[in-house]
C-alpha positions, 0 to 999 in steps of 0.5 A, spaced: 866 093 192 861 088 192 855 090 197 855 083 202 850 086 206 845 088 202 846 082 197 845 076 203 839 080 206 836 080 198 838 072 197 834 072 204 828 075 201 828 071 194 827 065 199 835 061 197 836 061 205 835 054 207 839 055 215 841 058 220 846 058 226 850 062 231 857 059 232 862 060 237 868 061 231 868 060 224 875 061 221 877 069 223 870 070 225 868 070 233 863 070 233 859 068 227 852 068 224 851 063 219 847 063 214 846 057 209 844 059 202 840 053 197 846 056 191 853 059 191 856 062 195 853 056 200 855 059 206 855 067 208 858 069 215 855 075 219 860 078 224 857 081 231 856 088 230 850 086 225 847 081 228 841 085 230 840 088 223 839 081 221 834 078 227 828 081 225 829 078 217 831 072 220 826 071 225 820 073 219 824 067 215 823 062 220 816 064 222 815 063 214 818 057 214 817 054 220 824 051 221 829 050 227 835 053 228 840 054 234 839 062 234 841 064 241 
């Protein structure tokens, strides 16, 4: 089993994050976050029920970078 979670939030911590957006769908995925990686695999989905877990990594990601996104 590949630990997806733990993984994207240790891409996030290594700075390989380059954006992120919340989204109204992406494909099977209602809403969605998400997340734009510099290398593969590029995109990463978050469904809903981990949005929360992710907002405090994102906001330290974004007060670090100083970048816009679309975060609601």
């Amino acid at each position: 089993m590949y630990p997806y979670h733990n993984k994207i939030k240790q891409r996030i911590t290594n700075g390989e994050l380059i954006k992120f957006e919340f989204v109204e769908r992406y494909k099977d995925i209602s809403p969605a976050l998400l997340l734009y990686f510099k290398t593969e695999p590029y995109i990463r989905p978050i469904r809903e029920h981990r949005f929360e877990e992710y907002k405090p990594l994102l906001k330290a990601w974004n007060q670090n970078d100083a970048r816009d996104t679309s975060a609601p």
